[in-house]
VODRENZA-508178 format. One record per residue (C-alpha): residue number from 1; x, y, z. Coordinates in pm, whole numbers, padded with zeros to 5 digits, always signed. Layout:
N
n=NUM	X=X	Y=Y	Z=Z
...
END
This chain:
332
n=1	X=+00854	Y=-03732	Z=-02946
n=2	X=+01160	Y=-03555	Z=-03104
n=3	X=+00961	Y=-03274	Z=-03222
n=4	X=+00789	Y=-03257	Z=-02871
n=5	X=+01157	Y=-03179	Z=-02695
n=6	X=+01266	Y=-02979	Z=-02978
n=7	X=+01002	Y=-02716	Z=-02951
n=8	X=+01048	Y=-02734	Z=-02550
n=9	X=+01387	Y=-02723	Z=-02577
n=10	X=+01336	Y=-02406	Z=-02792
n=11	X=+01092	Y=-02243	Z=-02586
n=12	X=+01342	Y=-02267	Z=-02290
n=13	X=+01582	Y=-02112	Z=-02516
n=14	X=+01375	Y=-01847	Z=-02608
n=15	X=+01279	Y=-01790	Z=-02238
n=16	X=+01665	Y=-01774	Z=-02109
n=17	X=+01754	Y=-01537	Z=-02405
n=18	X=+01471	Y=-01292	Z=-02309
n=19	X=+01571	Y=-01250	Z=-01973
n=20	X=+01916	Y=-01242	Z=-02031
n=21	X=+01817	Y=-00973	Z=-02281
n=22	X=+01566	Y=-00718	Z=-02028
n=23	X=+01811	Y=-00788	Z=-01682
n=24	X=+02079	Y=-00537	Z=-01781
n=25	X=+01812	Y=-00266	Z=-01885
n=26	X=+01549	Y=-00328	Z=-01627
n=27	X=+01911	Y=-00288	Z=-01328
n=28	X=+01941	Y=+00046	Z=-01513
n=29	X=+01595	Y=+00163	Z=-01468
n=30	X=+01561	Y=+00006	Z=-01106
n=31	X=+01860	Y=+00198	Z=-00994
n=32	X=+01686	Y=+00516	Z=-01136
n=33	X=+01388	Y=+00457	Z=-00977
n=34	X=+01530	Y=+00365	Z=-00624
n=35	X=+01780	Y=+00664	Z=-00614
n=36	X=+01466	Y=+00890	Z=-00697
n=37	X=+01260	Y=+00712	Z=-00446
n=38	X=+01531	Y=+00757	Z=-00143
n=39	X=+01600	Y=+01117	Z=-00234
n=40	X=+01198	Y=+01198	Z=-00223
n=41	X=+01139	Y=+01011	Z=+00073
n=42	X=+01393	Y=+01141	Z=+00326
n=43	X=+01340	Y=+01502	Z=+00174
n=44	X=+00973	Y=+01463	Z=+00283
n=45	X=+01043	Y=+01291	Z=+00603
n=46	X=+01269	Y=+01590	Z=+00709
n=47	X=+00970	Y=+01839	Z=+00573
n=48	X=+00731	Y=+01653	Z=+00787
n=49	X=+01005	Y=+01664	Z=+01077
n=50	X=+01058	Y=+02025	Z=+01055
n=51	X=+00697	Y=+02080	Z=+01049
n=52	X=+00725	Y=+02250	Z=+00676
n=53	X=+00431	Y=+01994	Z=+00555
n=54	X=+00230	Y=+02157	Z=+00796
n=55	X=+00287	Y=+02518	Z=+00740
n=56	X=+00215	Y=+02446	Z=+00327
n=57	X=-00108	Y=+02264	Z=+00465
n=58	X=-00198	Y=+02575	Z=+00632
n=59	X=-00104	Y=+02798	Z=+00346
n=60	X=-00343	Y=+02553	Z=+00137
n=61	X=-00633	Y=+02571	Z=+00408
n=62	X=-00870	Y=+02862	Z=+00232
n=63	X=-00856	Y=+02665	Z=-00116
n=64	X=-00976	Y=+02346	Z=+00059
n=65	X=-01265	Y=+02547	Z=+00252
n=66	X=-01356	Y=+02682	Z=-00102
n=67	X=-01419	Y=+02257	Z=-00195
n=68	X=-01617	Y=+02185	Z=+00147
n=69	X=-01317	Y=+02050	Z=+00372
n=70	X=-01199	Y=+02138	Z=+00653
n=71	X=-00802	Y=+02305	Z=+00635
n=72	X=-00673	Y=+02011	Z=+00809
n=73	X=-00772	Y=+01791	Z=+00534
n=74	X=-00478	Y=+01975	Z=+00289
n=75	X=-00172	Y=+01816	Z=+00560
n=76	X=-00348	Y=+01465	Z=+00418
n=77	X=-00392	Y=+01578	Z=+00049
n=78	X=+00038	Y=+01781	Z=+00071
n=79	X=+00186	Y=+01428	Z=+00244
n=80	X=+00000	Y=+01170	Z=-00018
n=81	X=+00091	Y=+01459	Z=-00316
n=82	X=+00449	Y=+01412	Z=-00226
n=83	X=+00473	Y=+01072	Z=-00113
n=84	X=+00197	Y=+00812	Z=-00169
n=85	X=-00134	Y=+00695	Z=-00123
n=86	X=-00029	Y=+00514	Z=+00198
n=87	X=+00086	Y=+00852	Z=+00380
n=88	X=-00193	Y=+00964	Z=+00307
n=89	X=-00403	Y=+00774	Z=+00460
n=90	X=-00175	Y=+00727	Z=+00770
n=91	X=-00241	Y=+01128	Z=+00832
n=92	X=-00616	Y=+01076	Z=+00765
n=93	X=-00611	Y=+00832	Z=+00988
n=94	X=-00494	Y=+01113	Z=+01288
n=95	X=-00714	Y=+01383	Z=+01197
n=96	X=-01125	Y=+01432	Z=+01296
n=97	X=-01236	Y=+01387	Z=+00930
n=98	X=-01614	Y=+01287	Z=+00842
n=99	X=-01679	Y=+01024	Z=+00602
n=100	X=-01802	Y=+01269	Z=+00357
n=101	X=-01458	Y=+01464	Z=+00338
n=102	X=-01254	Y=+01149	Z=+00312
n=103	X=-01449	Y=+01046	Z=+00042
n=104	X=-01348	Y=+01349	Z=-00143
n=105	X=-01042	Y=+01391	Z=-00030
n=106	X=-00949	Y=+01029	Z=-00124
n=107	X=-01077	Y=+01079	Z=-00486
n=108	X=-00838	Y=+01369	Z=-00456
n=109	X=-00533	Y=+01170	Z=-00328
n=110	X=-00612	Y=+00920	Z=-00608
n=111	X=-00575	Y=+01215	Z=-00888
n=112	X=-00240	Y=+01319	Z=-00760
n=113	X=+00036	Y=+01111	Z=-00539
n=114	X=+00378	Y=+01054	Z=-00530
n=115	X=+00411	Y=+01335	Z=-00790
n=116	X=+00779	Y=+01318	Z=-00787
n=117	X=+00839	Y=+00974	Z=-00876
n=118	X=+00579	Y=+00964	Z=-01077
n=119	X=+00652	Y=+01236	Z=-01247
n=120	X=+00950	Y=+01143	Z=-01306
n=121	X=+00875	Y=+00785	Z=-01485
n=122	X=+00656	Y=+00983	Z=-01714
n=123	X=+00888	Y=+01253	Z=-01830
n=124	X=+01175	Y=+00933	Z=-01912
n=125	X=+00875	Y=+00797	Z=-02154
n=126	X=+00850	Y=+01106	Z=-02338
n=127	X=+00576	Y=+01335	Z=-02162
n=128	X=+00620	Y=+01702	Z=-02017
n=129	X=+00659	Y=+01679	Z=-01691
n=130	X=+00524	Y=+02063	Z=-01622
n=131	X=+00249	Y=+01926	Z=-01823
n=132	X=+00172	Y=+01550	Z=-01634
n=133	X=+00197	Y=+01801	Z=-01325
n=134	X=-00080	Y=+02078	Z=-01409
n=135	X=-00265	Y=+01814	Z=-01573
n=136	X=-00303	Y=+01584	Z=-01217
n=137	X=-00320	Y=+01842	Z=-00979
n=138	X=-00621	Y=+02051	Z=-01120
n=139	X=-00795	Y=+01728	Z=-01246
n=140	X=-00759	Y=+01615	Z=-00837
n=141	X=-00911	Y=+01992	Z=-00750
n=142	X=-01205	Y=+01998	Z=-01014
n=143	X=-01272	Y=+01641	Z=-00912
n=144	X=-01316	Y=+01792	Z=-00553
n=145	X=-01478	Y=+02079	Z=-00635
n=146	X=-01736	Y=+01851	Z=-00814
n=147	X=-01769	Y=+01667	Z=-00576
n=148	X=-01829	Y=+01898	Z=-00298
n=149	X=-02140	Y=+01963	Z=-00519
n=150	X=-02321	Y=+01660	Z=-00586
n=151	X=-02264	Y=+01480	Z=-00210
n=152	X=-02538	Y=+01530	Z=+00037
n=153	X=-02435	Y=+01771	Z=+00381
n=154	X=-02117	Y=+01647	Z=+00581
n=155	X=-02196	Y=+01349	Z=+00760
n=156	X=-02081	Y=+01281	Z=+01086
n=157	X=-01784	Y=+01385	Z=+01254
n=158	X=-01534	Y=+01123	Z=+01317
n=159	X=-01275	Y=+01203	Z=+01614
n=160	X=-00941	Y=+01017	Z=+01657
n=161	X=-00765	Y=+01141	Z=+01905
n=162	X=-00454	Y=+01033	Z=+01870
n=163	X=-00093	Y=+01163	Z=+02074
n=164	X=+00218	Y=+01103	Z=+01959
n=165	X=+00553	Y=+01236	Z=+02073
n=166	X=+00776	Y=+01335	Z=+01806
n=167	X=+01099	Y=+01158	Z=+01821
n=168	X=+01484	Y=+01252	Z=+01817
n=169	X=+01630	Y=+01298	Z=+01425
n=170	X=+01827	Y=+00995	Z=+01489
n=171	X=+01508	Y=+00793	Z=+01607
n=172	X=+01293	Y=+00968	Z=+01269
n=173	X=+01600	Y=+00872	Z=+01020
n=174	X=+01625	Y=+00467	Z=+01198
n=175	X=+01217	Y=+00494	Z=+01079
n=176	X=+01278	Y=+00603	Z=+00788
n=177	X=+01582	Y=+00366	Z=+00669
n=178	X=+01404	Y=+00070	Z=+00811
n=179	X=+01047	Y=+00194	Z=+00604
n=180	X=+01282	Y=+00280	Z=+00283
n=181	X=+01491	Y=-00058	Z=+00277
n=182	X=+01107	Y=-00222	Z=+00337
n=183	X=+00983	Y=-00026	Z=+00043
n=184	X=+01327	Y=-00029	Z=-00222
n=185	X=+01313	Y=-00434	Z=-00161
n=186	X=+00951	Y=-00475	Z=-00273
n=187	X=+00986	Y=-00242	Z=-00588
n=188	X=+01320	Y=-00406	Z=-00638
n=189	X=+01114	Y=-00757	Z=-00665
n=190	X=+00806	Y=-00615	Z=-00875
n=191	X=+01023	Y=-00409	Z=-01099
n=192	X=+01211	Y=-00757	Z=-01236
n=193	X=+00945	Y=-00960	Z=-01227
n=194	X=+00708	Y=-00737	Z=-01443
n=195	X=+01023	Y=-00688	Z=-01691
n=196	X=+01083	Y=-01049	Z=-01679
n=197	X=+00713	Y=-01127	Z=-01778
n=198	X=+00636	Y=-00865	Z=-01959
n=199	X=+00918	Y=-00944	Z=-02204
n=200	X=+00808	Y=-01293	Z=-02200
n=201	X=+00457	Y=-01233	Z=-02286
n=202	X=+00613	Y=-01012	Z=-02579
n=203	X=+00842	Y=-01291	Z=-02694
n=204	X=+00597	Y=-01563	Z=-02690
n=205	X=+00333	Y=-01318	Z=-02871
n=206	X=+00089	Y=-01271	Z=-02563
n=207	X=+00062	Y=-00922	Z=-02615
n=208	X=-00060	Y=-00897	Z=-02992
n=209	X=-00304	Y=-01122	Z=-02883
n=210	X=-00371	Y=-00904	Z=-02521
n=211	X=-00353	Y=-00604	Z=-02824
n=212	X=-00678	Y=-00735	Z=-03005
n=213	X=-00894	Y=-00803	Z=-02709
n=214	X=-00822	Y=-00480	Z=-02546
n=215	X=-00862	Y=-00302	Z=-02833
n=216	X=-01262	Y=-00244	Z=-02771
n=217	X=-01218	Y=-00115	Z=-02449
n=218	X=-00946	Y=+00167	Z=-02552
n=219	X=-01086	Y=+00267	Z=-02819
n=220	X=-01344	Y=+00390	Z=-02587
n=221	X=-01017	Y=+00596	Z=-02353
n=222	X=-00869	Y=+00716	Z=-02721
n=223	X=-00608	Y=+00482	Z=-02657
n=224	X=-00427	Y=+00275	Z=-02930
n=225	X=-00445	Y=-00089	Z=-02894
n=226	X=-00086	Y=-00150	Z=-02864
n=227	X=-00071	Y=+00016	Z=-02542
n=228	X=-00277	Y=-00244	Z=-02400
n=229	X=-00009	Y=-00405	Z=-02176
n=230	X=+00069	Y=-00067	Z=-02013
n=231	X=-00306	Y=+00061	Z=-01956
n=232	X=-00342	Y=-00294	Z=-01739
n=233	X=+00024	Y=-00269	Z=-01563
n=234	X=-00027	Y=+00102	Z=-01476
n=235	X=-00395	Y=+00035	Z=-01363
n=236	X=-00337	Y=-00239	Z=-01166
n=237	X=+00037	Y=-00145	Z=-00996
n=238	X=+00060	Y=+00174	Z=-01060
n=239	X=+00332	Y=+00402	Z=-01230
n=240	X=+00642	Y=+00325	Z=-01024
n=241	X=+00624	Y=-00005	Z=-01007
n=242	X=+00585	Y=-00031	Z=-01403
n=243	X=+00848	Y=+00202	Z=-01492
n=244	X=+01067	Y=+00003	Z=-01591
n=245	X=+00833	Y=-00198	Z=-01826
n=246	X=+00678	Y=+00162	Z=-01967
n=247	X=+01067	Y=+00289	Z=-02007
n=248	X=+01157	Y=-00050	Z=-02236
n=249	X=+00861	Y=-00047	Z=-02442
n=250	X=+00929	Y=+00343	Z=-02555
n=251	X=+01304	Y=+00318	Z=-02608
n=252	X=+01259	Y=-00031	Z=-02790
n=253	X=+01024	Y=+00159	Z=-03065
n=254	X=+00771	Y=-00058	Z=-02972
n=255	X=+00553	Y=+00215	Z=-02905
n=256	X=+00615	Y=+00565	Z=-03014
n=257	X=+00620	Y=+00851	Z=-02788
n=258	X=+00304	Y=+00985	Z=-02899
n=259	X=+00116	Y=+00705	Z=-02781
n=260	X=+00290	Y=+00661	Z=-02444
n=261	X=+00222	Y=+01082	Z=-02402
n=262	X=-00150	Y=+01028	Z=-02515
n=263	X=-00137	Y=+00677	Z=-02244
n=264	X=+00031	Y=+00900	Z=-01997
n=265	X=-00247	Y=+01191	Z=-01947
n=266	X=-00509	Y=+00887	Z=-01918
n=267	X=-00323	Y=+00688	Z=-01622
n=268	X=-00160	Y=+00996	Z=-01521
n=269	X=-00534	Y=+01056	Z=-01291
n=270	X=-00630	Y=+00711	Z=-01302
n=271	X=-00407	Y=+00448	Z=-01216
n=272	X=-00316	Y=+00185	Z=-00943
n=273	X=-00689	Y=+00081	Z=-00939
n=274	X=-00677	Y=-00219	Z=-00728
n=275	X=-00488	Y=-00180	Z=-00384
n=276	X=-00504	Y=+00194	Z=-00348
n=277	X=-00867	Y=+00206	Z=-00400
n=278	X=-00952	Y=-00113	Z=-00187
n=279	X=-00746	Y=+00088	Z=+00106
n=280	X=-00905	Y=+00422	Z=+00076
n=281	X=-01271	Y=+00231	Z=+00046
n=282	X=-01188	Y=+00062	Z=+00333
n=283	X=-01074	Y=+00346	Z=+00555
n=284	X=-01402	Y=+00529	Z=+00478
n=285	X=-01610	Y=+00235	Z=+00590
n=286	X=-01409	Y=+00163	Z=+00893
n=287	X=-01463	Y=+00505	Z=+00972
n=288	X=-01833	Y=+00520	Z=+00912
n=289	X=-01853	Y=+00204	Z=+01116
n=290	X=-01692	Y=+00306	Z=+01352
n=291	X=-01915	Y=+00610	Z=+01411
n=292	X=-02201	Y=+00409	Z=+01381
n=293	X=-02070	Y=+00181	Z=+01717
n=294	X=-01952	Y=+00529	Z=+01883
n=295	X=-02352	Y=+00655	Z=+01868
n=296	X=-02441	Y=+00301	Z=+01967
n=297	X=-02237	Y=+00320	Z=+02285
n=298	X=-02355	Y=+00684	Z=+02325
n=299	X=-02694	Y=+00584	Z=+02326
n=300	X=-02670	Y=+00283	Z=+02624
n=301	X=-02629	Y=+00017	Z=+02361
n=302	X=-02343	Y=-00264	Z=+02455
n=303	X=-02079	Y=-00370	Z=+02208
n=304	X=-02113	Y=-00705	Z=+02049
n=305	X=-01903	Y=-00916	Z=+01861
n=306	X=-01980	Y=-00759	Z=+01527
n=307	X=-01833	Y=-00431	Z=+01672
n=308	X=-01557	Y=-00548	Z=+01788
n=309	X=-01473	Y=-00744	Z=+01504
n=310	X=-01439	Y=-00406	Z=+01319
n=311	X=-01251	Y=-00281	Z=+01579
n=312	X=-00997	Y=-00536	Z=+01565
n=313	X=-00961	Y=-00501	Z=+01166
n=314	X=-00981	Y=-00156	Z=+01186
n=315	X=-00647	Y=-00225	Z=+01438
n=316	X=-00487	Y=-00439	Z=+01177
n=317	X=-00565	Y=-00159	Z=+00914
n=318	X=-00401	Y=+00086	Z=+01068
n=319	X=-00089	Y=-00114	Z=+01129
n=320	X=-00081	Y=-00200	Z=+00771
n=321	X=-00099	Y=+00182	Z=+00705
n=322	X=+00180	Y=+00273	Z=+00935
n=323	X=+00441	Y=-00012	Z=+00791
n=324	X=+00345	Y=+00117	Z=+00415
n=325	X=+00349	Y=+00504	Z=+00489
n=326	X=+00660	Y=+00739	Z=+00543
n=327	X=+00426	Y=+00938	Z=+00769
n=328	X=+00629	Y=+00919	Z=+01138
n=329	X=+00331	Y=+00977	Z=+01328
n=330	X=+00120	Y=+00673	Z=+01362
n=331	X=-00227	Y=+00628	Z=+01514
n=332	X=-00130	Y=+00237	Z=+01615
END
């Protein structure tokens, strides 16, 4: 019985003294992050206020029509480049896009998003950042380009008409303090608790054993087994949100900086793999849906409660767009 509370008592012990050990470093990187964060998104807000974002989407128009979309489709692909997947979508969301160019320019958005930020985390782990940026952003075009190729003709035209008055400065900044705060208290929350556990998992030897049974599947990426750990963080949150876990395992030694570069240019295009995707998947069958009901209507058939089921979530999907996105002009 003595043993019993001895090795729980140590276990606790061992728990308290690793997170006592990753809070002051993980506030360091958070603080990082966050000021980098703020500074991107009210830069891009007052781009998008100013109707700069715009004029660079125009600019980008005859290099999209070279990949089979339509020049509106680069005001999507500039916002989510800048700020995130979530903006993204939220313009996509106002334009008249068919399914087939949201499919590519999704895979697009996917390649390259929040490129500051991003960029950012990568460069603190030891990677060029002129590098991480030429890398994504032609691996997003070729992608396209590819793409453009093996899909069948545009499919049908989906219309959203959508009008929106553009408010005062003071009105855009409240919207984008109130989105910000949202955004800096949910990264604040996922940066410490990843440190936290990922620290844990270290301590209490989770991760050589994590090492060994990811080792099969990275061998076939290139990847060295003891970036495990960051291959699943970064594919299932994302970059920013696992900064701070990426940032302690390189300037702990535990991996060197050739590793995390040769991890970087593998996440760097494929990353965030869970909620992103799910989204962008689900705005392209929403969208095909709701074409599908549109030609139903057109053609004397009445809606029934299937349709406007998918109405309704297609409602609620919007909303959920608008509250995640820095975009100010929202379809809901």
């Amino acid at each position: 019985m003595r043993i019993i509370y001895n090795m729980d008592k140590s276990a606790i012990d061992r728990t308290i003294s690793s997170v006592k050990e990753i809070l002051p470093k993980t506030l360091k990187t958070c603080l990082w992050l966050v000021r980098i964060t703020v500074l991107v998104t009210l830069g891009v807000q007052f781009l998008e206020y100013f109707k700069i974002l715009p004029w660079i989407s125009n600019f980008l128009s005859p290099v999209f029509n070279l990949l089979g979309l339509p020049g509106e489709a680069a005001l999507a692909y500039v916002t989510g480049y800048f700020v995130n997947n979530y903006s993204a979508i939220a313009v996509m969301s106002t334009l008249n896009l068919d399914v087939r160019t949201i499919t590519i320019l999704s895979v697009m958005v996917l390649c390259s998003h929040n490129m500051i930020t991003e960029t950012a985390v990568q460069k603190k782990t030891g990677s060029s950042a002129v590098r991480m940026v030429i890398t994504r952003t032609l691996s997003a075009f070729v992608l396209g380009y590819v793409l453009n190729l093996i899909m069948p003709g545009a499919a049908n035209t989906v219309h959203i008409n959508i009008a929106a008055a553009d408010p005062s400065l003071w009105a855009m900044l409240q919207l984008w303090f109130v989105k910000t705060l949202k955004l800096v208290i949910l990264m604040t929350v996922l940066i410490f608790a990843l440190s936290i556990l990922q620290r844990l998992l270290s301590e209490f030897g989770v991760i050589r054993w994590l090492s060994k049974f990811m080792r099969p599947v990275l061998a076939v990426f290139g990847l060295p087994a003891k970036t495990s750990f960051l291959w699943i963080v970064a594919n299932t949150l994302g970059l920013a949100y696992g900064a701070a876990v990426m940032i302690d395992e390189t300037e702990s030694g535990k991996i060197t900086k050739q590793d995390v570069d040769l991890l970087n240019h593998h996440i760097g295009i494929s990353h965030s793999n869970l909620e992103d995707v799910i989204l962008l998947a689900y705005e392209k069958n929403y969208l095909s849906l709701w074409v599908e009901n549109h030609i139903k209507q057109q053609n004397g058939f009445r809606k029934n409660k299937m349709s406007d089921y998918w109405q309704r979530a297609g409602r609620l999907h919007c909303r959920y767009i608008c509250l995640k996105s820095e975009y100010q002009s929202c379809p809901l």
